[in-house]
N, C-alpha and C positions, 0 to 999 in steps of 0.2 A: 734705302736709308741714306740719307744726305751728308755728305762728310760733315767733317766736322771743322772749325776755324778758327786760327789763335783770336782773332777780334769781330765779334760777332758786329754783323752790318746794318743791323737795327740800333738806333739809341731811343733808349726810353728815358724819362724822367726822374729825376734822383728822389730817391722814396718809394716811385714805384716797386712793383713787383717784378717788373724785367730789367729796372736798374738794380734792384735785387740782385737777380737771377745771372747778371752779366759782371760780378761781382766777383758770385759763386764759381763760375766757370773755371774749368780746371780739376787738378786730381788732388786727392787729398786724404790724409790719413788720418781715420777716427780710430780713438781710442774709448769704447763704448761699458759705461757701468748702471748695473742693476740694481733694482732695489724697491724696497715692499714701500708701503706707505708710510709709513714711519722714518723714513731714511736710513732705515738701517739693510748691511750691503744684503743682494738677494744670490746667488749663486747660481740658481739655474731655474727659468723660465716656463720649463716645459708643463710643467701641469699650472701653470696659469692660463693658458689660451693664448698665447702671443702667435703672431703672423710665423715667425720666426725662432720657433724656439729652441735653446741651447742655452750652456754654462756662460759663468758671466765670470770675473769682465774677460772682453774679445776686441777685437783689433780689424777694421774695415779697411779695404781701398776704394776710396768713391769716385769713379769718375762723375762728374755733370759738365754737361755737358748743352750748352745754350746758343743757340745760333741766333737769339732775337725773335723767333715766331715759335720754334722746338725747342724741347726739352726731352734730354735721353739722361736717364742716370743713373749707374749701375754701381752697384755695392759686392765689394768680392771677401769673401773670409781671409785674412791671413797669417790671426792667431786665436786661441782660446776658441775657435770652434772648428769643426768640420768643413772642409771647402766646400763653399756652399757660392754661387753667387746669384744675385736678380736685379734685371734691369726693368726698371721703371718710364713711362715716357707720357707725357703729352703737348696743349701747344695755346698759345696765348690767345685769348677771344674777351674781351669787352675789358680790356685791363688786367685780366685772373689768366691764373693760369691753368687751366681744365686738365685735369690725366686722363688718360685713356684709362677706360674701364678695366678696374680695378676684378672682374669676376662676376659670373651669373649672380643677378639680384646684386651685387653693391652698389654703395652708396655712390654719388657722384662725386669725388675728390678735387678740390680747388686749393691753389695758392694764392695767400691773400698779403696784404701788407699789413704791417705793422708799426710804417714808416721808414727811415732811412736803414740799411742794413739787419731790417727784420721780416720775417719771412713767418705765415703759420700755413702748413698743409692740413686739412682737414675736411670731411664734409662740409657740403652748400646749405643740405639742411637735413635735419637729424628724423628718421621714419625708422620702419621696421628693419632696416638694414643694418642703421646705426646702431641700433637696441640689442643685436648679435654681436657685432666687433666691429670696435672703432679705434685710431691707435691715433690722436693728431699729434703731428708734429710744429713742436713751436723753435727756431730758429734764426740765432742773432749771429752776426759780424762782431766779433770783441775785439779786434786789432788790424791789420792789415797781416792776412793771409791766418787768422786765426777764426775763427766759429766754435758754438756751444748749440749742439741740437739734444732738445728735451721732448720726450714723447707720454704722454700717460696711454695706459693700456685699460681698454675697456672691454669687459666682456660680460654678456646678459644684461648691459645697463651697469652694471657696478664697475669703478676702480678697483684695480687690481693689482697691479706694479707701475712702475716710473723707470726709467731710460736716461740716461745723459752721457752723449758721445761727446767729447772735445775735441774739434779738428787741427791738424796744419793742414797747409797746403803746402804739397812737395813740388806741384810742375801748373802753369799760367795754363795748360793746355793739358786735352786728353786724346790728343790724336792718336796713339800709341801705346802700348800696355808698359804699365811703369815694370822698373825690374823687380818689384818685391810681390808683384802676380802671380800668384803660385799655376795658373792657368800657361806660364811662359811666354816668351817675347812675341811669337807670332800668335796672327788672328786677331780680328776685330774686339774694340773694348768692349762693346757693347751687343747684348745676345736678344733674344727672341724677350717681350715685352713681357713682365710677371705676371698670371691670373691664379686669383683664390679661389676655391669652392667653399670659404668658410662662409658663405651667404646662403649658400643651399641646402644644405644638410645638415 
């Protein structure tokens, strides 16, 4: 695994997906609320089919973590749910940004632009995987050191719930576990890469 660096030594293009992404860099605190289709608030996810599920609303530590080619980014519980955490990763090819496989039979996950300071992760293209569960995320830069990520939740083909985390950013960098980690100060930020089985069974 590659350390990690306060200035990543790639420059991409402003709008791009890694001028995005190098934006993003750094640690940061989401404060994450649920909710049915209707917008009215949801309280807890679990019998809807999320990736993720638990009582709402919950409180993340996110590290991301972007060197210009990699991307590691790990999401740690540190209110309103059980310590839970998963790290995510993949690495920039043809201007996108590819994840590493997401689990047997999923879909192939990309990061696309949206233009300057927007970001959407989502399927490349939607087959029988997508038709199981799908959660894209769509994500904007609203300030310096502020973001708003919005997810819909898809499951058998249908919308089901909606998602909206609001972030700070607490630190320019994630070299190091911030101190509101409930995992504690020692040990690497970032763990062994997430895989679902909700594509196979």
């Amino acid at each position: 695994m590659r350390p990690t660096t306060n200035k990543p030594a790639i420059r991409h293009p402003v709008g791009s997906v890694g001028h995005t992404l190098q934006q993003m860099h750094g640690t940061w605190h989401d404060h994450i609320e649920l909710f049915n289709l209707d917008g009215s608030p949801l309280d807890d996810d679990s019998t809807a089919g999320a990736g993720t599920p638990g009582p709402g609303p919950f409180d993340n530590l996110v590290y991301l973590d972007f060197d210009g080619e990699r991307l590691q980014l790990t999401n740690v519980h540190i209110r309103g749910r059980a310590a839970g955490v998963k790290t995510f990763s993949g690495y920039m090819r043809d201007g996108v940004l590819v994840f590493d496989s997401l689990g047997p039979g999923a879909y192939e996950n990309i990061g696309m632009s949206g233009g300057p300071g927007i970001l959407t992760f989502n399927a490349r293209q939607l087959d029988a995987a997508t038709s199981t569960y799908m959660e894209p995320d769509f994500i904007m830069l609203t300030a310096p050191g502020e973001r708003v990520r919005h997810t819909v939740l898809y499951r058998h083909g249908a919308a089901v719930r909606t998602l909206t985390a609001r972030g700070t950013r607490l630190w320019p960098s994630c070299e190091r576990r911030h101190p509101l980690d409930p995992r504690g100060s020692e040990g690497p930020v970032h763990e062994t890469p997430f895989q679902s089985t909700i594509w196979s069974g």
